[in-house]
PASEBA-1860 file (N, C-alpha, C; in nm, 3 decimals):
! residues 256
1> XXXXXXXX> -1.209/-1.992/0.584/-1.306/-1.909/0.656/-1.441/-1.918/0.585 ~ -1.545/-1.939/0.681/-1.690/-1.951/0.603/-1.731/-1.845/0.558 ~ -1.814/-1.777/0.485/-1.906/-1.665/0.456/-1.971/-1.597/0.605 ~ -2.032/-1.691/0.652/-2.087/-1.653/0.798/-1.975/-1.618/0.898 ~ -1.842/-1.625/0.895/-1.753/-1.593/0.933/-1.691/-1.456/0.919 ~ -1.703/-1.476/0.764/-1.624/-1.336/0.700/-1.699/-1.215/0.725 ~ -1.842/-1.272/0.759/-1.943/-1.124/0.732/-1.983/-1.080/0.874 ~ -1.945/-1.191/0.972/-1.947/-1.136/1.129/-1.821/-1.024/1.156
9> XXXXXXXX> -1.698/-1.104/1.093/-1.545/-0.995/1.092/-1.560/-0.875/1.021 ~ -1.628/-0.848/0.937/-1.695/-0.731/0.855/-1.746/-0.609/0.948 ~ -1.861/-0.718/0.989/-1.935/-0.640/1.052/-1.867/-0.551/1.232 ~ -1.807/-0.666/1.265/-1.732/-0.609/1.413/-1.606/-0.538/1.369 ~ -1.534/-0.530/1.293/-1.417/-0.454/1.242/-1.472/-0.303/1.166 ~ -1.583/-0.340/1.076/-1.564/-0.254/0.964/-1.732/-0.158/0.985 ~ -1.776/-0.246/1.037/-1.914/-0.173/1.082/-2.025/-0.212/0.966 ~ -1.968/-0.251/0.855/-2.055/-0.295/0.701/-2.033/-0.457/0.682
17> XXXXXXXX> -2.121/-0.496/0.580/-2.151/-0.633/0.503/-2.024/-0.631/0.421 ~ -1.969/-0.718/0.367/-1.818/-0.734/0.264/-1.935/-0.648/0.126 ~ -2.021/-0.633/0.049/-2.081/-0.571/-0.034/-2.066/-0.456/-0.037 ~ -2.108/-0.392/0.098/-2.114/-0.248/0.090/-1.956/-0.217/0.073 ~ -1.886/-0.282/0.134/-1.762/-0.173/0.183/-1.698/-0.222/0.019 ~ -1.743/-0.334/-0.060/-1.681/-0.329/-0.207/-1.760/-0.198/-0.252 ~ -1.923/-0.168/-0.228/-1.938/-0.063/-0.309/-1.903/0.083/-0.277 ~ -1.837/0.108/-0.188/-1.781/0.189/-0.110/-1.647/0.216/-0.153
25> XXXXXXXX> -1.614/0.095/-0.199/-1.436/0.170/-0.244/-1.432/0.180/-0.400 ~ -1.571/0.108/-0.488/-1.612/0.126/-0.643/-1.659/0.295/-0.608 ~ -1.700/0.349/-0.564/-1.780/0.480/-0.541/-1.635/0.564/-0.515 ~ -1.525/0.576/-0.407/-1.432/0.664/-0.402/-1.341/0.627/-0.503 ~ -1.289/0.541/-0.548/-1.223/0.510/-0.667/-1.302/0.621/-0.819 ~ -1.438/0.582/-0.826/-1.489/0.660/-0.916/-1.463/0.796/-0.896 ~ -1.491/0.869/-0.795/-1.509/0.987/-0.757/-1.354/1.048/-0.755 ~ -1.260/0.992/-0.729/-1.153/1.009/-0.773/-1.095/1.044/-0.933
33> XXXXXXXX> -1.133/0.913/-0.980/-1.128/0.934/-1.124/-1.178/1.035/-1.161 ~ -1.305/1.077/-1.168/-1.443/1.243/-1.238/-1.354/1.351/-1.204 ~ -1.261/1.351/-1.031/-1.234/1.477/-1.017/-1.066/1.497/-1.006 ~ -0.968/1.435/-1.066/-0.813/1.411/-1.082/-0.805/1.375/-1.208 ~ -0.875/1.353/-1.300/-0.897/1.280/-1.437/-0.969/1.336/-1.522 ~ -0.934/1.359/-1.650/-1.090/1.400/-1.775/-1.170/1.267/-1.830 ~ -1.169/1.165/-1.807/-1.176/1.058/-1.860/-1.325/1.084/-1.905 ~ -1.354/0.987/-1.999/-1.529/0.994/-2.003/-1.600/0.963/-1.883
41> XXXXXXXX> -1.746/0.945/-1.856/-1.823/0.917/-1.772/-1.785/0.761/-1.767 ~ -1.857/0.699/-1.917/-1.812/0.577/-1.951/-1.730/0.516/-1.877 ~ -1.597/0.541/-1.962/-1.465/0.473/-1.865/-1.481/0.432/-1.712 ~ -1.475/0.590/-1.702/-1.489/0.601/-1.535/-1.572/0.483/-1.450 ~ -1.645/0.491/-1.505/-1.802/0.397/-1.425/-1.706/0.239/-1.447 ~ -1.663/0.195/-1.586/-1.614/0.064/-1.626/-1.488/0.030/-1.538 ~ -1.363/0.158/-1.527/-1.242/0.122/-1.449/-1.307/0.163/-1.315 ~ -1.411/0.167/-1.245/-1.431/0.148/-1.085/-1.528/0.029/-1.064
49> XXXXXXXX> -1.577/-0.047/-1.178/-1.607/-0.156/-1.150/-1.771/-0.167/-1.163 ~ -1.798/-0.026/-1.187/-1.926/-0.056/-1.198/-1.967/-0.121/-1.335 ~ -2.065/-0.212/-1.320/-2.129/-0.311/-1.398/-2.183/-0.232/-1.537 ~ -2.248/-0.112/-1.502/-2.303/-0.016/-1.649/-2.261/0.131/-1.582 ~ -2.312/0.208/-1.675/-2.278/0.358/-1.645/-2.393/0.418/-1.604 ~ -2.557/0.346/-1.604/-2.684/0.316/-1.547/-2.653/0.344/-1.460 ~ -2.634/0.206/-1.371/-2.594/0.175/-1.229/-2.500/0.318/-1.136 ~ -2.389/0.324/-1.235/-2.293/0.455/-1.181/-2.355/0.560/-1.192
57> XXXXXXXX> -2.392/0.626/-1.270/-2.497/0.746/-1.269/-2.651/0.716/-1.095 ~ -2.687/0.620/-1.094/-2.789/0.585/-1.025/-2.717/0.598/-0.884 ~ -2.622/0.519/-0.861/-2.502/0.568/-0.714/-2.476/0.683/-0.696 ~ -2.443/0.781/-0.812/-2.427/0.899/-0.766/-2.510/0.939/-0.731 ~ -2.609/0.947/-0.824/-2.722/1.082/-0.795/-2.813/0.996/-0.599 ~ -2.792/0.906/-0.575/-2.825/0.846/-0.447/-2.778/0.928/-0.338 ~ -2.619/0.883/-0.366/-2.531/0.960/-0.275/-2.489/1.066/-0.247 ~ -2.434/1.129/-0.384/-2.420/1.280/-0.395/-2.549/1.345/-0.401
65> XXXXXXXX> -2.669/1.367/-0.440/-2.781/1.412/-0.485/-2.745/1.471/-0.595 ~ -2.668/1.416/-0.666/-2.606/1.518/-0.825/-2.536/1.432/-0.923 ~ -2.549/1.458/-1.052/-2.491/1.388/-1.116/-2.330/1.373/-1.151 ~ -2.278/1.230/-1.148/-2.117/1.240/-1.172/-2.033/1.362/-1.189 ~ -2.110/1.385/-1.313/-2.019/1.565/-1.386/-1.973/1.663/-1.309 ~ -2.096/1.657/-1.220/-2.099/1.783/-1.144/-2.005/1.792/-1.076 ~ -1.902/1.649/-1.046/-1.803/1.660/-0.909/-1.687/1.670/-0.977 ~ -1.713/1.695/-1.086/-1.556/1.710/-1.221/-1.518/1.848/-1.166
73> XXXXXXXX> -1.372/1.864/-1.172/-1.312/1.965/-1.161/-1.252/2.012/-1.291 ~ -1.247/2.163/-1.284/-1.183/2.185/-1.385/-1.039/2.203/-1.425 ~ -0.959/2.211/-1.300/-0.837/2.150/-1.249/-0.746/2.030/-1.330 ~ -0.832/1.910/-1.378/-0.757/1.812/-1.420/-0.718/1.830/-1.552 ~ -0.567/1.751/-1.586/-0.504/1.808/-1.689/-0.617/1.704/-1.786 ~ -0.626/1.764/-1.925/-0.650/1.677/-2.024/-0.504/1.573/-2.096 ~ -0.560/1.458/-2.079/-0.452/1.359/-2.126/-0.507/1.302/-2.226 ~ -0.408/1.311/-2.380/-0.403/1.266/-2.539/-0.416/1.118/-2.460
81> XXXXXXXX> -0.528/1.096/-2.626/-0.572/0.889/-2.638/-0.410/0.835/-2.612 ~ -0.461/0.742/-2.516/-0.292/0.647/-2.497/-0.213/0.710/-2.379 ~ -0.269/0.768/-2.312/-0.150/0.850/-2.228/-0.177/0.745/-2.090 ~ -0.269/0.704/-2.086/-0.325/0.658/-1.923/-0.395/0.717/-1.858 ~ -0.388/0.682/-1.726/-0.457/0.777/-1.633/-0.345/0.762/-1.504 ~ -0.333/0.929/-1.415/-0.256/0.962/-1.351/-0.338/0.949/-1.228 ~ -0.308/0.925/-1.108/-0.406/0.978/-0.995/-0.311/0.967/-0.859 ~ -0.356/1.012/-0.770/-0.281/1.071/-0.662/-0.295/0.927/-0.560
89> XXXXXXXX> -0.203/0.880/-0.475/-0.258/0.786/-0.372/-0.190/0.861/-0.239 ~ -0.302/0.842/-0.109/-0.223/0.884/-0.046/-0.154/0.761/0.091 ~ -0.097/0.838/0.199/-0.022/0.807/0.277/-0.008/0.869/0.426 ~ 0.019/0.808/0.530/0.025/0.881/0.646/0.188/0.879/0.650 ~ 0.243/1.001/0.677/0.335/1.030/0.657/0.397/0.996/0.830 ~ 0.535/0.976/0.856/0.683/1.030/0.764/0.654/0.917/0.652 ~ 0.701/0.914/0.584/0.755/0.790/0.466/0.868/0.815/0.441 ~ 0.989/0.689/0.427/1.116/0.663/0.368/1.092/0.619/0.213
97> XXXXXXXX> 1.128/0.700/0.127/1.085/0.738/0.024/1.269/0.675/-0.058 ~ 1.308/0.735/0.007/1.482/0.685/-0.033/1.502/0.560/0.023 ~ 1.448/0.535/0.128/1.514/0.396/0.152/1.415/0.291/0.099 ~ 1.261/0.298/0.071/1.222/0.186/-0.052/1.231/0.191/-0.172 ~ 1.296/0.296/-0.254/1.336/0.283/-0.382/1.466/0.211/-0.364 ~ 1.549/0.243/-0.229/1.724/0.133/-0.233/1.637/-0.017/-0.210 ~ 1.522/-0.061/-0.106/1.484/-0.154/-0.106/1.422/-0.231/-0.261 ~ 1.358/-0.152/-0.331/1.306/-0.233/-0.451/1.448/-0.226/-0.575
105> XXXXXXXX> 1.484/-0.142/-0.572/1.578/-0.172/-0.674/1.659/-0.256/-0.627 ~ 1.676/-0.296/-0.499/1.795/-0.392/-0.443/1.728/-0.522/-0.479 ~ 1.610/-0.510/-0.508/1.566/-0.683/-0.490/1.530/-0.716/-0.642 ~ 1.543/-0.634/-0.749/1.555/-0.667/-0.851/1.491/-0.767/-0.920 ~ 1.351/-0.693/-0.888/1.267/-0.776/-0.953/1.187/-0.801/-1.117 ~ 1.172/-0.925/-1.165/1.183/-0.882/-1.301/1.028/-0.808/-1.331 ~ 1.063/-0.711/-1.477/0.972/-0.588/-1.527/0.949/-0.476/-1.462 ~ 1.022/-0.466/-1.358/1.087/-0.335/-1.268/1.213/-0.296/-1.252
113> XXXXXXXX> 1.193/-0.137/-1.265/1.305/-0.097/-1.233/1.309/0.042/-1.160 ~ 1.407/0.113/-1.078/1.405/0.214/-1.057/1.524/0.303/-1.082 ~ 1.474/0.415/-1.115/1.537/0.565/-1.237/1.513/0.648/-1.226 ~ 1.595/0.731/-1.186/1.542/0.935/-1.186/1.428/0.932/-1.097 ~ 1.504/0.816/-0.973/1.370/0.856/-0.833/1.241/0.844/-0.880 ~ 1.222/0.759/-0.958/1.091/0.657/-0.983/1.128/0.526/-0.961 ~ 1.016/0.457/-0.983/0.965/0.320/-0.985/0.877/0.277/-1.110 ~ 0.911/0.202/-1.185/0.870/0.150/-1.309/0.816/0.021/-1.363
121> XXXXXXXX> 0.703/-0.049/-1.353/0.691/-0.174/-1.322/0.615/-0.212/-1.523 ~ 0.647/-0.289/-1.588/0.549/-0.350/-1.691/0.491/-0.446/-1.659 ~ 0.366/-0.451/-1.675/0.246/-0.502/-1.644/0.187/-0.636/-1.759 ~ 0.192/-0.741/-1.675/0.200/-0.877/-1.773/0.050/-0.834/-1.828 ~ 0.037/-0.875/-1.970/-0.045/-0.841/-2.039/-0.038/-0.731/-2.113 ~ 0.069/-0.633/-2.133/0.025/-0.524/-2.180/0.029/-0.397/-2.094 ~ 0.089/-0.329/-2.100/0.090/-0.174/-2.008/0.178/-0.144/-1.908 ~ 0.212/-0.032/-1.831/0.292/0.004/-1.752/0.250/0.058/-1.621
129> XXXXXXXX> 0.306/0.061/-1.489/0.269/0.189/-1.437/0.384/0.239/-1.368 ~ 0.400/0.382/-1.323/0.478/0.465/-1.263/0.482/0.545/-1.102 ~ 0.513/0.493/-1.069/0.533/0.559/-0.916/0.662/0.655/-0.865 ~ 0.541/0.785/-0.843/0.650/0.877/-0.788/0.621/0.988/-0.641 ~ 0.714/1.028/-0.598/0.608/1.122/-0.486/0.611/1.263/-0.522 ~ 0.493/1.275/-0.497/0.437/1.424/-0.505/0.371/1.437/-0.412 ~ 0.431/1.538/-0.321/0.432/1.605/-0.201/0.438/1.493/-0.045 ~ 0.383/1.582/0.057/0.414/1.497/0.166/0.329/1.424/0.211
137> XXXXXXXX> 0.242/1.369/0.172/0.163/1.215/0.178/0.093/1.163/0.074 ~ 0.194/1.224/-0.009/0.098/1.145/-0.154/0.180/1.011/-0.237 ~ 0.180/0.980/-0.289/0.238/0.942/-0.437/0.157/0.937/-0.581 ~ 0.244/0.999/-0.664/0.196/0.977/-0.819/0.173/0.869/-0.877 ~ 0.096/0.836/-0.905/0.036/0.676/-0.971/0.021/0.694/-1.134 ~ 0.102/0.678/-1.254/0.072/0.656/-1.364/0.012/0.561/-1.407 ~ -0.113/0.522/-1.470/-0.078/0.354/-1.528/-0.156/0.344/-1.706 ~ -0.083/0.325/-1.752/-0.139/0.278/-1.864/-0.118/0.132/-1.906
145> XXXXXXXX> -0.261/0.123/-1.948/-0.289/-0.020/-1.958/-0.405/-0.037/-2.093 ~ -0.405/-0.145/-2.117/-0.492/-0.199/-2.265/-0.671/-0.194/-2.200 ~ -0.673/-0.261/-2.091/-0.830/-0.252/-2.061/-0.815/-0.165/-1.907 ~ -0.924/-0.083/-1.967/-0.907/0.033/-1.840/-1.006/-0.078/-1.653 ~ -1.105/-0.151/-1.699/-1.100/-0.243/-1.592/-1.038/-0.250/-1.503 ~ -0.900/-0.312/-1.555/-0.796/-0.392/-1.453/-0.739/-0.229/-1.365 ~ -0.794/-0.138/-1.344/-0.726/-0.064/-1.315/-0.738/-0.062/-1.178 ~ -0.848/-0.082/-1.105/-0.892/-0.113/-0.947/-0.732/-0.234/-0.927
153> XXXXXXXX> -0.720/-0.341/-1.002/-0.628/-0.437/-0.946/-0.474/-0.369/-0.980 ~ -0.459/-0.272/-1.027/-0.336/-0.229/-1.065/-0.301/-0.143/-0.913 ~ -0.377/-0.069/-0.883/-0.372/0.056/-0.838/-0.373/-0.070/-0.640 ~ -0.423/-0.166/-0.605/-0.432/-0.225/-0.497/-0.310/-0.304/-0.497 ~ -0.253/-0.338/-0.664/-0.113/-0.400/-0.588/-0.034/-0.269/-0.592 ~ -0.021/-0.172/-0.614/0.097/-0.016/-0.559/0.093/-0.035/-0.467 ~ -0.036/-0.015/-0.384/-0.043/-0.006/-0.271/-0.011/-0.093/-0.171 ~ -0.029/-0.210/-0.215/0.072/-0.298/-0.168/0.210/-0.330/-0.178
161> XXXXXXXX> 0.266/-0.243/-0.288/0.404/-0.290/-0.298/0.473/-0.179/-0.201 ~ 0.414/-0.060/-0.218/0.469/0.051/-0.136/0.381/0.068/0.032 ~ 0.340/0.014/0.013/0.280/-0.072/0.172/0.250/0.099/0.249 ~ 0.110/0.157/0.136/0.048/0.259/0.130/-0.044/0.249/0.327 ~ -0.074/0.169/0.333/-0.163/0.142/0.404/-0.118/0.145/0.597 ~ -0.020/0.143/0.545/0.077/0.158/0.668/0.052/0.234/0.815 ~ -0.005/0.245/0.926/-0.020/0.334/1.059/0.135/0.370/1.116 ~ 0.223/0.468/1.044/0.395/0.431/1.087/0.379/0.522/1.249
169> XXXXXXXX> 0.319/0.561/1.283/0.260/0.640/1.441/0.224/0.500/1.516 ~ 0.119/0.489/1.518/0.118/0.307/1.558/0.239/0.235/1.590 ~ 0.268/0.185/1.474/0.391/0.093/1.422/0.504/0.139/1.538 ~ 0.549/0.208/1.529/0.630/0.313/1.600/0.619/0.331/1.775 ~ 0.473/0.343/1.826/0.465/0.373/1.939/0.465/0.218/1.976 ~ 0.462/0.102/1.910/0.426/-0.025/1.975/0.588/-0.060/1.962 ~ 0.655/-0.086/1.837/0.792/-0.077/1.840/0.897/-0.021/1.952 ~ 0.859/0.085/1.966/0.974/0.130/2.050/0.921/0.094/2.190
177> XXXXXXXX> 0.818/0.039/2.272/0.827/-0.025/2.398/0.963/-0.124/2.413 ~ 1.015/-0.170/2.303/1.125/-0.232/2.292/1.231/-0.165/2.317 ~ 1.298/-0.124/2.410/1.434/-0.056/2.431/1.527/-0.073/2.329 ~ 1.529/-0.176/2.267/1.620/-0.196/2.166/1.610/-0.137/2.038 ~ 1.477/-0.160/2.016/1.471/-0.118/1.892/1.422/0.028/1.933 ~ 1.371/0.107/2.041/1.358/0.234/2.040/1.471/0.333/1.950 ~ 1.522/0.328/1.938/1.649/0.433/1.884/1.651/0.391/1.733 ~ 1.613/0.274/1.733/1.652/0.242/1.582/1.553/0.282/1.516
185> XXXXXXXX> 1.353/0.253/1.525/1.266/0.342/1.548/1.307/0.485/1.494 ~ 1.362/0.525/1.573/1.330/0.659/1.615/1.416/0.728/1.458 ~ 1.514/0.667/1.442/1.650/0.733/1.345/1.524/0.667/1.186 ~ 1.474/0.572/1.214/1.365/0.544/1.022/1.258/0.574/1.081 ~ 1.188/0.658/1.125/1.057/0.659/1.134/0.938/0.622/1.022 ~ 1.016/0.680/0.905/0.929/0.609/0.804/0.925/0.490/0.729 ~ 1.001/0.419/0.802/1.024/0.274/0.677/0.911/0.208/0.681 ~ 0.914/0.174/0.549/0.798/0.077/0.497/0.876/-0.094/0.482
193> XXXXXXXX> 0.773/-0.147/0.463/0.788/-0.330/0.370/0.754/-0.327/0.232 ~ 0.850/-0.355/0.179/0.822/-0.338/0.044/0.727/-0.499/0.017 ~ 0.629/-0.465/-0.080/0.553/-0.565/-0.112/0.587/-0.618/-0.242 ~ 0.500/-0.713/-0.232/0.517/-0.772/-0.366/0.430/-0.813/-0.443 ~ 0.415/-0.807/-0.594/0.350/-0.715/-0.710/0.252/-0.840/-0.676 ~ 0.293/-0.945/-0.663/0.207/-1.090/-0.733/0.123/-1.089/-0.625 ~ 0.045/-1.064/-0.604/-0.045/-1.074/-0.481/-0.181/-1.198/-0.443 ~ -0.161/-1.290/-0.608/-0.224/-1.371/-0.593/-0.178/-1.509/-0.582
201> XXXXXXXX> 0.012/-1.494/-0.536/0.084/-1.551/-0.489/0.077/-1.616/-0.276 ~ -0.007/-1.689/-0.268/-0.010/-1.693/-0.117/0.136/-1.708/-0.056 ~ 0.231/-1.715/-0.072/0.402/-1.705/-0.103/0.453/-1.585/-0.072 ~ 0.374/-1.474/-0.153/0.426/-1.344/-0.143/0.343/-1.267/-0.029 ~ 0.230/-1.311/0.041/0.195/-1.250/0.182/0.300/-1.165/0.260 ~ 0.258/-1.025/0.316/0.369/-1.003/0.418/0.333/-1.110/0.542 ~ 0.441/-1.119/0.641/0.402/-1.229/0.720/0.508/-1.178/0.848 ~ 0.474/-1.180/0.936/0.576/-1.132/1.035/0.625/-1.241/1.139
209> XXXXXXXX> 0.678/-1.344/1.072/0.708/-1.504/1.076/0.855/-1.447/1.055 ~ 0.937/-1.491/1.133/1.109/-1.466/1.154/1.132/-1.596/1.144 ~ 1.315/-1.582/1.040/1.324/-1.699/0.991/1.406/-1.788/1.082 ~ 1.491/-1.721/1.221/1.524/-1.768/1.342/1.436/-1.831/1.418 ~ 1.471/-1.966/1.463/1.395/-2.033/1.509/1.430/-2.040/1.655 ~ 1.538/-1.978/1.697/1.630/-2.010/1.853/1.492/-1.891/1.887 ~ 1.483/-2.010/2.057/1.346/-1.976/2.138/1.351/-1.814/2.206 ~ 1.504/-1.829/2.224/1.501/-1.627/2.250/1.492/-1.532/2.217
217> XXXXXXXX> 1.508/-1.585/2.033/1.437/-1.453/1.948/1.345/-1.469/1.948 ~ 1.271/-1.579/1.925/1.121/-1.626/1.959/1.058/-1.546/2.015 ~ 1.085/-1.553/2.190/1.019/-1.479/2.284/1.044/-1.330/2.301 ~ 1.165/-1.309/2.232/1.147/-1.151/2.216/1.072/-1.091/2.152 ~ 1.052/-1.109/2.027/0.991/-1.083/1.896/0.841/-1.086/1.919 ~ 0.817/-1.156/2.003/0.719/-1.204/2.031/0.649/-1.079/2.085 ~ 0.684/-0.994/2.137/0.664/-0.894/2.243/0.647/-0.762/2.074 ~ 0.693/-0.808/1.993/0.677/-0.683/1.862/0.531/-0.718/1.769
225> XXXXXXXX> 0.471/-0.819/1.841/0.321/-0.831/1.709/0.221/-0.732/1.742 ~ 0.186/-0.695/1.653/0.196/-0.770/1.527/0.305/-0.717/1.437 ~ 0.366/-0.633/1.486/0.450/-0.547/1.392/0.600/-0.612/1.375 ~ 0.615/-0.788/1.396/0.772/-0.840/1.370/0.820/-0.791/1.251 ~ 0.745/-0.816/1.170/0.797/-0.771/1.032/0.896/-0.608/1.048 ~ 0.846/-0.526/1.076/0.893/-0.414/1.093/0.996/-0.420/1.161 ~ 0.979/-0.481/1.265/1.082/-0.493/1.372/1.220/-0.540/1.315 ~ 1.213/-0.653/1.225/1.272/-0.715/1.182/1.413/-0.641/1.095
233> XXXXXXXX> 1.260/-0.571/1.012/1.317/-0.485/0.881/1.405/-0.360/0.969 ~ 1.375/-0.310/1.085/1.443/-0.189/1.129/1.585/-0.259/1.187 ~ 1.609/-0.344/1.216/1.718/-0.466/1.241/1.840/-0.457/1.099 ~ 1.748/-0.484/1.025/1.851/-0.511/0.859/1.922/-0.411/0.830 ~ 1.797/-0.291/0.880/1.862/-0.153/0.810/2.023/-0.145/0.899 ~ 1.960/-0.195/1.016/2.143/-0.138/1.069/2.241/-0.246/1.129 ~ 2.174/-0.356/1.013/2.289/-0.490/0.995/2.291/-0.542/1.094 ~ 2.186/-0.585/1.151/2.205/-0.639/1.271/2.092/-0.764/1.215
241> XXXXXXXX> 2.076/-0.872/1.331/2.015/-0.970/1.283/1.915/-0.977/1.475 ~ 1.777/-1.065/1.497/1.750/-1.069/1.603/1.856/-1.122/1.685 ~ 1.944/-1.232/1.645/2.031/-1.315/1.739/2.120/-1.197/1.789 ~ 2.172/-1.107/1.665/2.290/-1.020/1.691/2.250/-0.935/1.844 ~ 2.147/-0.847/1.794/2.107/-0.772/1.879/2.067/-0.821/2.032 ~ 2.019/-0.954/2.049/2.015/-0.996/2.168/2.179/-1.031/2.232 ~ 2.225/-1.098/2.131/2.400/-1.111/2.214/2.473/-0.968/2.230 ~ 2.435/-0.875/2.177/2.497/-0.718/2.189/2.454/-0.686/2.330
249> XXXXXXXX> 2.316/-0.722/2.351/2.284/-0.637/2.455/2.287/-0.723/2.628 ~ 2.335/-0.859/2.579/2.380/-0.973/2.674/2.519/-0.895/2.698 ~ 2.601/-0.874/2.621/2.761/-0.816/2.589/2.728/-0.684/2.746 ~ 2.641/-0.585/2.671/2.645/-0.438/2.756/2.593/-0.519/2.931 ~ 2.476/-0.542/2.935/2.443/-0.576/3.051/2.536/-0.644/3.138 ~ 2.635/-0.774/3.074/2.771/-0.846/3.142/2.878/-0.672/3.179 ~ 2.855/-0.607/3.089/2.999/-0.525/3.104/2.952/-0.421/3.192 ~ 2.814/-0.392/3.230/2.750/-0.319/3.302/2.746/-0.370/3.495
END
């Protein structure tokens, strides 16, 4: 894709230039940090990416008309040198919360694990982070790490592994036009795709590419985009495969 490409899709999708909407998510990332966090100013400005603490001070007082501090709460716990930083991510709820901790621990991937209804990942280079839920559209994000930087790329693969980003209302109302999968739908409303950590793996893409190639799952499936993937995944949960479910329902209609 060209530049002149990417910044027309920007602009008709997102309403902004690819710049702004980076300085747009350096700005709520920060603002997050000042008011869920004690961290210094410093830090703060360095793990959201801003270039100096100049620059970050200069964004705020733009945007907010006030300086960083001011949007500190007094709310956030103080956390001892070495502890990390904790912060909240959220979610549009229902979420299956039990059934992607059976999904990631089932796939057993290495420097993860899951325990006492967490998720535990070590982080190549040095550091950890922790995923847990707290309350009904959140999750707990621990991460400690050696350079507070990398923390924007820590915190975008969670969100990708727990496939934060999710419309399951959407997902759901386009899904169940499918008679078939309506009911199945209906019994996980919240299932997610579990992602995967390596994200600079073009390999590990979600992809809603079915690995049946017979032309009738084809053309069924076909009728679930963009959401095959899902479709797919609500299939597994109840052991069924696309082929299965089309010969099941060849079976009822003959006996009908």
């Amino acid at each position: 894709m060209g530049e002149r490409q990417l910044r027309r899709l920007f602009r008709q999708h997102l309403g902004a230039a690819p710049v702004s909407v980076a300085q747009t998510r350096r700005v709520l990332l920060a603002k997050q940090l000042v008011q869920e966090t004690r961290m210094p100013m410093a830090e703060v400005a360095m793990a959201a990416g801003f270039g100096s603490v100049r620059r970050f001070n200069e964004t705020f007082q733009r945007l907010y008309r006030r300086p960083p501090s001011a949007l500190r709460r007094g709310t956030a716990p103080d956390a001892a040198p070495g502890e990390g930083v904790r912060l909240m991510l959220a979610y549009r709820p229902p979420y299956d919360w039990d059934g992607m901790l059976a999904a990631l621990a089932a796939r057993a991937a290495p420097l993860e694990r899951v325990e006492g209804g967490r998720w535990m990942r070590e982080i190549e280079g040095g550091g950890a982070v922790t995923v847990e839920p707290a309350g009904r559209d959140r999750l707990a994000v621990h991460v400690s790490i050696p350079d507070i930087t990398g923390l924007p790329g820590v915190l975008a693969r969670v969100r990708r592994v727990f496939d934060l980003t999710a419309d399951p209302a959407m997902i759901a109302a386009h899904l169940s036009a499918d008679p078939a999968l309506a009911p199945l739908v209906s019994r996980r409303p919240g299932l997610r795709l579990v992602g995967d950590w390596q994200v600079d793996d073009p390999g590990a893409l979600m992809s809603d590419r079915l690995d049946d190639a017979d032309e009738r799952i084809a053309a069924r499936a076909e009728g679930w985009r963009p959401w095959r993937a899902y479709g797919a995944a609500h299939l597994r949960t109840e052991g069924l495969g696309v082929a299965a479910l089309i010969e099941q329902e060849t079976r009822h209609d003959q006996a009908a």
